[in-house]
VMD Tcl script that draws the C-alpha trace (Angstrom):
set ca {
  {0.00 0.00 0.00}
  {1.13 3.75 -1.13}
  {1.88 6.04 1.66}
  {0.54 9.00 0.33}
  {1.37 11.83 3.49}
  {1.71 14.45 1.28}
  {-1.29 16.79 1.04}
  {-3.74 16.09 -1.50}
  {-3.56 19.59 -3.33}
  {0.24 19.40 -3.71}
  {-0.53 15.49 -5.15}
  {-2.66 17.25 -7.72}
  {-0.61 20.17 -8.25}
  {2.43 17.58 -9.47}
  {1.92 16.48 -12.87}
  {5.56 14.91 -13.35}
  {6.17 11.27 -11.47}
  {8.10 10.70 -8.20}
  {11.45 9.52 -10.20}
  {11.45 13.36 -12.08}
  {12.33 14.65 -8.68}
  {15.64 15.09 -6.90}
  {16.46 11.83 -5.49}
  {17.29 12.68 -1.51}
  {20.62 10.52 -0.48}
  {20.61 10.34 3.68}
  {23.74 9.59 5.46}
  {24.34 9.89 9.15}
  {27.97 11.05 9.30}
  {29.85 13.94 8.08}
  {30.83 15.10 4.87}
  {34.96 13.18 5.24}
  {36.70 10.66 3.31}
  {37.04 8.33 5.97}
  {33.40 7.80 6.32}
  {32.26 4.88 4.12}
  {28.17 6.01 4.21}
  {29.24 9.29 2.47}
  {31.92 8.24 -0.02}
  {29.30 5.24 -0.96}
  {26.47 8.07 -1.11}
  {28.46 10.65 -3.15}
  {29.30 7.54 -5.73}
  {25.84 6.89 -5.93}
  {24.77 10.20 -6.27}
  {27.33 10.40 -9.13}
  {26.14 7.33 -11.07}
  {22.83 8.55 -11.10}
  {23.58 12.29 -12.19}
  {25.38 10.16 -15.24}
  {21.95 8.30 -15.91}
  {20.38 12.02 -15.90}
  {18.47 12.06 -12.93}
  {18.64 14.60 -10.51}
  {20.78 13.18 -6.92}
  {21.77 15.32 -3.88}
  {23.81 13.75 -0.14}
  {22.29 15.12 2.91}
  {25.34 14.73 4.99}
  {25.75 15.19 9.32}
  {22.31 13.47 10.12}
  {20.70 16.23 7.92}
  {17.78 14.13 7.49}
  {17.25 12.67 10.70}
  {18.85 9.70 12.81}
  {18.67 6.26 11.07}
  {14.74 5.69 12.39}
  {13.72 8.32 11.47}
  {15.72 7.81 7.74}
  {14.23 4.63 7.62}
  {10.72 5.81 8.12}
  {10.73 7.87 5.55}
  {12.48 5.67 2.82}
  {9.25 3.57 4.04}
  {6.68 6.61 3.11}
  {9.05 7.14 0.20}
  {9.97 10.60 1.14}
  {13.36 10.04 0.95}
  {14.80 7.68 -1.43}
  {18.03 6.00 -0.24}
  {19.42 6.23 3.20}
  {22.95 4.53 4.63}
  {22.23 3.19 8.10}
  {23.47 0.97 10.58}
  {23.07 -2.46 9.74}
  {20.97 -2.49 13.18}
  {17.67 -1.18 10.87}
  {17.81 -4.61 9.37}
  {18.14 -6.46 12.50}
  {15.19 -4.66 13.75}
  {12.75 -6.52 10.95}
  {15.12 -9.59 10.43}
  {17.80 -10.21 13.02}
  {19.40 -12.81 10.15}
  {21.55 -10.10 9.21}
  {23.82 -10.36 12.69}
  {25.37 -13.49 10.67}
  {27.32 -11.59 8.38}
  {29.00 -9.65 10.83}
  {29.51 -12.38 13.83}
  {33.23 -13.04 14.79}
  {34.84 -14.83 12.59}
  {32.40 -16.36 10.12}
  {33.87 -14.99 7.38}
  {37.39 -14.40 7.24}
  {37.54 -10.75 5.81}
  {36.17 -8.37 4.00}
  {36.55 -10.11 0.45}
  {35.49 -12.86 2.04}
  {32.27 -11.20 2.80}
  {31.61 -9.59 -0.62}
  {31.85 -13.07 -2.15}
  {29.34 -14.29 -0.15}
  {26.72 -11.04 -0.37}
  {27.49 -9.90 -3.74}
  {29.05 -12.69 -5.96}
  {27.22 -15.42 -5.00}
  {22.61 -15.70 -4.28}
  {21.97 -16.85 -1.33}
  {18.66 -17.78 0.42}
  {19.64 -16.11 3.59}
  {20.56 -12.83 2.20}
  {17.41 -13.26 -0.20}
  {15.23 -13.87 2.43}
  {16.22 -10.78 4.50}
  {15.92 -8.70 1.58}
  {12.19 -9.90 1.13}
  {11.75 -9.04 5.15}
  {12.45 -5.68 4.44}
  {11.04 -5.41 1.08}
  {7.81 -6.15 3.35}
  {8.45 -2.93 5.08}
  {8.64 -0.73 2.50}
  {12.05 -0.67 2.76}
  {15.15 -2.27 -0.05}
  {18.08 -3.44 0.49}
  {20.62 -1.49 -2.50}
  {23.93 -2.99 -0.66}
  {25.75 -3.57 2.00}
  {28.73 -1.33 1.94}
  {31.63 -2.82 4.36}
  {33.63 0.35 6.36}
  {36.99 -0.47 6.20}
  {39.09 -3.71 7.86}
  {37.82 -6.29 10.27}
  {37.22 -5.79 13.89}
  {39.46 -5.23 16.54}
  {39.24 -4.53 20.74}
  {40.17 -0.70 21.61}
  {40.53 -0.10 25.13}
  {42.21 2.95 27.33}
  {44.09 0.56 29.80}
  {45.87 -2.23 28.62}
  {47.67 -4.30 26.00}
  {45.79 -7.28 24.52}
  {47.96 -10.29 23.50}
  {45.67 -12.96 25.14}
  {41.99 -13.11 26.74}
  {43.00 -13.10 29.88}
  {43.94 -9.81 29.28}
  {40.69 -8.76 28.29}
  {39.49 -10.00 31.99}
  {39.79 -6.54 33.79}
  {38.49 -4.33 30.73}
  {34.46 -3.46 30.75}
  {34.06 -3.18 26.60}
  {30.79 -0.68 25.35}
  {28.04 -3.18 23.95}
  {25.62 -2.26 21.37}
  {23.02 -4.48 22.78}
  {21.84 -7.23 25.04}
  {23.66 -9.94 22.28}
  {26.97 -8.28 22.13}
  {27.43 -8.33 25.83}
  {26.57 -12.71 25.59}
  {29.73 -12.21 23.41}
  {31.54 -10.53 25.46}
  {30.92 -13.16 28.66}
  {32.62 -16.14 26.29}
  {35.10 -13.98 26.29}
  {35.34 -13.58 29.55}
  {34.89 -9.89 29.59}
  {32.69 -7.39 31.23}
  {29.93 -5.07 28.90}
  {27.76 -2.53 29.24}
  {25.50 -0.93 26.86}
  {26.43 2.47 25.81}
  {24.68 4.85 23.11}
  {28.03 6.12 20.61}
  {27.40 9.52 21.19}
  {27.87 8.48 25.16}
  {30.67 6.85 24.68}
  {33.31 9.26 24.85}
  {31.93 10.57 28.19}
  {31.33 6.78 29.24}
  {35.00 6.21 29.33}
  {35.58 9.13 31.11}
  {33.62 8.56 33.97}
  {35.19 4.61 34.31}
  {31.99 3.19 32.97}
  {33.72 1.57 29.91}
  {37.28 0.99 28.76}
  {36.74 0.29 25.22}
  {34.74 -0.89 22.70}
  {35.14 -3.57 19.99}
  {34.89 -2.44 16.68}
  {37.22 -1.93 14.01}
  {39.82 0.45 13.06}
  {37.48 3.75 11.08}
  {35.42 4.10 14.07}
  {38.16 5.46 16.18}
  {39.87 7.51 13.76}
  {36.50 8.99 12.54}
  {35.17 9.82 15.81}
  {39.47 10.43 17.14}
  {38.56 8.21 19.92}
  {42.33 7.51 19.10}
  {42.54 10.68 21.43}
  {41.96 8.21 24.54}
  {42.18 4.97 23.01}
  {45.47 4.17 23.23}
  {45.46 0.04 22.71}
  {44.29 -1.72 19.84}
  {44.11 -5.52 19.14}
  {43.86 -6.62 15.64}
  {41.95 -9.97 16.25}
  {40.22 -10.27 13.11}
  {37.20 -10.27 13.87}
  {33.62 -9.83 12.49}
  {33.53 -8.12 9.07}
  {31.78 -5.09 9.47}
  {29.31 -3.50 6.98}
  {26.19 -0.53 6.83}
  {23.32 -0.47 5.09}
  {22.40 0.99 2.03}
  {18.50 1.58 2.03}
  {16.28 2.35 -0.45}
  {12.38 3.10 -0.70}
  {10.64 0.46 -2.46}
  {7.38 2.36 -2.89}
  {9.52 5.24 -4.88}
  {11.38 2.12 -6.64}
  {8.65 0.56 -7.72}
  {6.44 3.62 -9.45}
  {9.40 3.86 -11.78}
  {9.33 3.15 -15.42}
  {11.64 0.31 -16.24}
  {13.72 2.52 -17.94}
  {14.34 4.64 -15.07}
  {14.63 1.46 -12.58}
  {17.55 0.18 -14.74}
  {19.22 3.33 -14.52}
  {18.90 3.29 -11.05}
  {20.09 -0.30 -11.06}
  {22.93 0.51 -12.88}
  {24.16 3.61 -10.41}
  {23.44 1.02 -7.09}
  {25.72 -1.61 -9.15}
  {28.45 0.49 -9.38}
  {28.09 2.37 -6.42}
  {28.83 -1.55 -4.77}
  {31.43 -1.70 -6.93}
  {33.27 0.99 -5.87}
  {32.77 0.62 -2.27}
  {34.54 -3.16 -2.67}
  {37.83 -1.46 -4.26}
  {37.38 1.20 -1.26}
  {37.33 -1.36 1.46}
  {40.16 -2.60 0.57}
  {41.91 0.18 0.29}
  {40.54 1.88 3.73}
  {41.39 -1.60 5.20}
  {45.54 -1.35 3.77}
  {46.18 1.86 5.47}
  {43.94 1.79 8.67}
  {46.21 0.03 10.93}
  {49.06 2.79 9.75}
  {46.20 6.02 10.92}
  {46.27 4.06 14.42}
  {49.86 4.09 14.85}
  {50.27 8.04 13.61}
  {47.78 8.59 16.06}
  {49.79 7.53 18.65}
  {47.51 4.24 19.04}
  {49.51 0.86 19.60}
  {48.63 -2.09 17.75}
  {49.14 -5.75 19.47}
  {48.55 -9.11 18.04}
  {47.45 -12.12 19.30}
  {49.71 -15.42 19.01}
  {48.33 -18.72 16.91}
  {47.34 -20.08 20.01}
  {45.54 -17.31 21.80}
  {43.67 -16.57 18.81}
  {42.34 -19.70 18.27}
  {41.25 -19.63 21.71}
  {39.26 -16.24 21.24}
  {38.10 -17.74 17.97}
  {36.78 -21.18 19.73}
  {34.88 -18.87 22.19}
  {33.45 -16.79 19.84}
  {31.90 -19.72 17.75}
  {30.35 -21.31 20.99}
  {28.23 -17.69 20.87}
  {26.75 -17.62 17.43}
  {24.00 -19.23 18.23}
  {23.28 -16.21 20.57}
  {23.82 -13.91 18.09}
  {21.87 -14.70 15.57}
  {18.82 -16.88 15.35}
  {20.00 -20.37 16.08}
  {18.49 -22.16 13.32}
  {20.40 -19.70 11.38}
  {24.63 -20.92 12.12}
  {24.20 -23.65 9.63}
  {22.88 -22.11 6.88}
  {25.76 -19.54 7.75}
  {28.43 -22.05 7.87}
  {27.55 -23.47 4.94}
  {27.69 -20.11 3.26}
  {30.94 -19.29 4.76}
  {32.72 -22.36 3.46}
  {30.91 -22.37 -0.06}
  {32.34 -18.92 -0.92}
  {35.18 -19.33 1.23}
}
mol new
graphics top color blue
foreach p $ca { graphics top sphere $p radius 0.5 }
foreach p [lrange $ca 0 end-1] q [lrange $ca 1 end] { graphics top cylinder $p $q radius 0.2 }
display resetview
């Protein structure tokens, strides 16, 4: 069903169809070149100016904060927003598969299993949101895989990790977090900085961008590349504006998504090459785990997949894993 919230005189007033308007590109960050939801959304914006239609990036939350993007990508008031992957998880908490610890082993790895090969997992979350009035147009990965940042300590081992208290997104991450043996507590980003502050947290696992886009790297002084979880956002897109256009139009917008993912692969990779270099400018220093710790941290992380996603779920994942691995 159309949401039509726009008044009825300005309906009739518009002879020329939804698609002949500017096309409204939301992204939550600022306008940098570290921020993967902005390069993605300029490169999309690009692709379509080249098909002819009219494109324009509301940068800095312009637009609203991701619920309030994704409501109106579901109204089709705005017509492509790049979110955390959370919206998904909200309608289809599948999704949490492609970004649990170690399931895939990095970020190529993950492309060939979202965008070179069909699945019925990532085809069935698509049709969950497709429900909602909402499309999936990618999933655009931020940089390298995910790491542990904390303002204390040194990581070699997890029994290092034993005195830290890490930020959680949610209820699931901080399950993680106990099979690691580690202390969480759920902490909104823009709280975060005060968080650690105050003692609440000591860290955060995520990887590498966050803390040089937010310069967390200010406080953050310790960072363990583990590996871990290949992390990607959301590109959204209405489905009600999708579907009223022509299929002329819809395979122009095709095209501009298509490449749009295309670019953001090469990008990843890139971002991912010199990330771990930003750190150590920033005065940030970078430990490793040995063989044997991290297969420890990896053992413990696969005894909590079936807490992080649905259950029923880890199969079909591990059989995607090793098909495109």
């Amino acid at each position: 069903m159309k949401h039509f919230l726009l008044a009825a005189t300005a309906t009739l007033l518009t002879a020329a169809p939804l698609w002949a308007d500017e096309i409204k590109i939301a992204v939550g960050c600022p306008p940098v070149a570290a921020c993967s939801d902005y390069v993605y959304a300029e490169d999309l914006a690009s692709g379509l100016r080249d098909q002819g239609l009219e494109a324009s990036v509301f940068a800095s939350g312009a637009l609203g904060k991701d619920p309030e993007v994704v409501d109106q990508l579901s109204q089709g008031l705005v017509q492509f927003g790049l979110t955390n992957f959370v919206m998904i998880k909200e309608v289809d908490p599948r999704i949490l598969g492609f970004i649990a610890p170690y399931m895939f082993d990095d970020m190529e790895h993950f492309f060939r299993a979202t965008q070179d090969t069909q699945s019925e997992l990532l085809e069935g979350i698509k049709a969950s949101m497709q429900a909602q009035g909402i499309g999936i147009a990618g999933l655009p990965g931020l940089g390298g895989t995910m790491g542990v940042f904390n303002a204390k300590t040194p990581v070699t081992k997890v029994e290092d990790m034993a005195g830290l208290r890490l930020r959680a997104i949610d209820a699931t991450q901080i399950e993680l977090f106990k099979n690691w043996g580690v202390q969480g507590a759920v902490v909104d980003m823009p709280e975060f900085a005060g968080a650690v502050q105050q003692g609440v947290v000591d860290g955060y696992y995520n990887p590498p961008v966050v803390a040089l886009i937010f310069r967390h790297t200010e406080f953050l002084k310790h960072y363990t590349d583990i590996g871990a979880g290949t992390p990607f956002r959301s590109a959204l897109m209405s489905a009600d504006w999708y579907s009223d256009l022509s299929d002329a139009d819809k395979a122009k917008v095709d095209q501009a998504v298509a490449q749009a993912n295309a670019k953001n692969r090469a990008w990843t990779a890139k971002a991912a090459a010199g990330e771990l270099a930003g750190l150590e400018k920033s005065g940030v220093t970078i430990s490793t785990m040995s063989p044997e710790a991290l297969a420890d941290l990896k053992a413990r992380s696969e005894q909590a997949w079936a807490g992080l996603m649905p259950a029923e779920s880890v199969e079909a994942f591990r059989a995607l894993a090793a098909k495109t691995r």
